[in-house]
N, C-alpha and C positions, 0 to 999 in steps of 0.2 A: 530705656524702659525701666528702669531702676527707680522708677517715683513710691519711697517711702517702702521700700520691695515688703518687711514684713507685716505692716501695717496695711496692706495691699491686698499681700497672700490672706491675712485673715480677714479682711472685709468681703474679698472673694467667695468664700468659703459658707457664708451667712447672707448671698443674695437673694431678695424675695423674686418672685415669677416674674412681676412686674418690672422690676430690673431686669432682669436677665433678658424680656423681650426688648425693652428698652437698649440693649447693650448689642440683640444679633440686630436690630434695626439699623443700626449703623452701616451695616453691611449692603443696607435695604436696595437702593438702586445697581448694584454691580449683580448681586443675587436674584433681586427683579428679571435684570435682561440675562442670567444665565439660569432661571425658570428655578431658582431654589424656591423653596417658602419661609416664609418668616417668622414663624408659631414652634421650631424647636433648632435647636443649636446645632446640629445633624444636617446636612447638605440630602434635600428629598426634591425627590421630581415627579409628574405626573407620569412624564415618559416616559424617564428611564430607570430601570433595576437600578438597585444602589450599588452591586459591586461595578457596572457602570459609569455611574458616577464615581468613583471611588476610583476606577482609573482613569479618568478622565482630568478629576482634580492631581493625580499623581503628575500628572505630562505638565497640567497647567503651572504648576511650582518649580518642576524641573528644569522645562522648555522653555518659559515664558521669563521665570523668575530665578534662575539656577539654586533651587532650592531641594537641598538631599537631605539635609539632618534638622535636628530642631536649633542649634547654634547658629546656621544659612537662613533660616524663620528670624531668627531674634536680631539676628546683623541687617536681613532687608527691614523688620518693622525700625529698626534705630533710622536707616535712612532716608525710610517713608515720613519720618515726621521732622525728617530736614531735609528736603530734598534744594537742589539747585533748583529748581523752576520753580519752585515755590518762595525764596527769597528772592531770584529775578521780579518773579511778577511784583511782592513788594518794594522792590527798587523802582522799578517803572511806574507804581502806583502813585510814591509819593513825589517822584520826577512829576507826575502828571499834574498833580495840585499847587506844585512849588515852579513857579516858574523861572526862578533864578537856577534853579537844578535842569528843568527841563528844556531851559534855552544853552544852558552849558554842556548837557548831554548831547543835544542837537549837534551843537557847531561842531563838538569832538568827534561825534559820528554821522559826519553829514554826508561822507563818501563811502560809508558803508554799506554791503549788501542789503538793499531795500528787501526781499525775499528771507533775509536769515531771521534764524528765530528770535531775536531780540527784538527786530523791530514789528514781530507777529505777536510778541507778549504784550510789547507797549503801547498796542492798539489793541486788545485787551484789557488791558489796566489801565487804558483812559477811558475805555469805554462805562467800565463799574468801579471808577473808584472812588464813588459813594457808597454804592450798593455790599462793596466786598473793604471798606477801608480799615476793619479792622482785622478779618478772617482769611482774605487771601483767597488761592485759591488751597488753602490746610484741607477743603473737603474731600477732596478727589485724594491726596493723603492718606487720611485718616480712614474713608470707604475701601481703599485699596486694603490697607493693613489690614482693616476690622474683616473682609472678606478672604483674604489672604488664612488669617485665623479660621475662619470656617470650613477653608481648605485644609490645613493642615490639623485639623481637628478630625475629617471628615477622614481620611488617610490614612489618621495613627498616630502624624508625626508626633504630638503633645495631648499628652492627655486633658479631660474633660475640664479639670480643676484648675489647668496650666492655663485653657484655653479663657476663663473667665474670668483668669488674674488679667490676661491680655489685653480683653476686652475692656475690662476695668479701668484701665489704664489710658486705653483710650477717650473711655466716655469721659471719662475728670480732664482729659486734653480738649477734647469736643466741645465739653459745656463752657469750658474757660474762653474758645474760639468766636462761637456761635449762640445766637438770642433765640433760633430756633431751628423746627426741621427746614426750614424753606430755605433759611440762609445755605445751614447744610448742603444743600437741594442745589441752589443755584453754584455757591462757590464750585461741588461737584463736577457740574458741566463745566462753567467756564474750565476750569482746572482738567478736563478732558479735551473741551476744543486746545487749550494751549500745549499740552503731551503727542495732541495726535496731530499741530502742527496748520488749523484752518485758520485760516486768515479772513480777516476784517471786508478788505477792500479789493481782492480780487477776484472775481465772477469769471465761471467760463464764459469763454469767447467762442460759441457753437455749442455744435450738439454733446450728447452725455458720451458718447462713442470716440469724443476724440480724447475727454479726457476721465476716462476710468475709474482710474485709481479717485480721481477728485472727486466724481460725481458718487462715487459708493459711500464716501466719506462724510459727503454734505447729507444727500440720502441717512446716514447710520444718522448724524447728528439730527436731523430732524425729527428722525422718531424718536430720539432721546426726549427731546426738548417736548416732543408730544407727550409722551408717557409720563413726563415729568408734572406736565400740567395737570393730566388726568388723576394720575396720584394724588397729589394736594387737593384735589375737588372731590377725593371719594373719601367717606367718612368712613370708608368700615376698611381703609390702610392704619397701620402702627403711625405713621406719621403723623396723622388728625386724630387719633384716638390718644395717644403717651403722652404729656405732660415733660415737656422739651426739660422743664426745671426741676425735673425729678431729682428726689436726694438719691445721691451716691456716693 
């Protein structure tokens, strides 16, 4: 996160409104489904009190992301924007178009777990690797970090002006990633179906009762994949309103 840090810190510091909604937008679909809204940098819910949410976000950093101070912030955003699964998936993407790589990958893993997660990314990333061949699944990434920031903003951990350098930071990764919010939009999902492990080609075999865990999962991803559509079709979301090519 060191990009240009004081040249960063003072572009920070002089962001218009318009930026700045542009920047929590980032965060837009993790925030969407955890009922934040998108109109101030401050984590607000209809439902709930903010001291509330305020500990709510505290468990989510700690528990989820073993996140105590703001140095545990700055080490997870470093390897939110390199994660292994996210260079996996571009391994398997370009396997996927090269078939000298992907008939080589084949034979060398031809006795491997059909089930492990490699060969769930690489049905994945044949499935879009048009759609994502330059961006990966970076979105689900970068949505994690940029909401991560609004956690620990919403907390204490980092102050308001730390929290926009952050952001910042991100959005100049973003724009360099992606052509717009949809790519953003889509790489997001896929890059969730590939973390939370759903696969291409295997369908329950009976009812929802025999498998759980599975059917709660396809369920969770279907209304992603709804809400996601809905978004892009409503004009009065940050998405269809912001100008993807905004100077920042």
């Amino acid at each position: 996160m060191d990009n240009n840090l004081e040249d960063l810190m003072l572009q920070s510091q002089s962001l218009t409104d318009e930026q700045k909604r542009w920047l929590i937008s980032l965060s837009g679909y993790l925030s969407m489904q955890n009922g934040y809204s998108l109109d101030c940098l401050l984590h607000k819910s209809e439902t709930y009190p903010l001291q509330a949410i305020i500990n709510g976000n505290v468990k989510v950093l700690k528990n989820s992301y073993g996140i105590h101070t703001k140095a545990d912030l700055v080490e997870t955003l470093n390897i939110f924007l390199d994660t292994a699964r996210s260079s996996e998936f571009m391994s398997r993407l370009i396997e996927s178009v090269r078939y000298d790589l992907f008939i080589e990958h084949f034979y060398l893993n031809r006795n491997n777990d059909k089930n492990s997660n490699e060969y769930m990314v690489s049905g994945w990333a044949q499935k879009h690797n048009v759609s994502l061949s330059d961006c990966g699944i970076k979105g689900f990434d970068v949505g994690r970090s940029a909401f991560l920031c609004r956690c620990a903003y919403t907390t204490g951990l980092i102050t308001e002006q730390e929290t926009w350098y952050y952001l910042l930071v991100l959005g100049k990764i973003a724009q360099q990633l992606f052509t717009d919010w949809q790519e953003l939009a889509m790489s997001h999902i896929v890059g969730r179906l590939t973390w939370v492990g759903v696969k291409l080609d295997k369908p329950m075999d009976g009812p929802p009762e025999r498998y759980p865990d599975a059917f709660e999962v396809k369920q969770e991803i279907k209304l992603d994949i709804e809400e996601l559509t809905s978004i892009l079709a409503d004009d009065n979301h940050p998405w269809c309103q912001l100008n993807w090519q905004i100077d920042l």
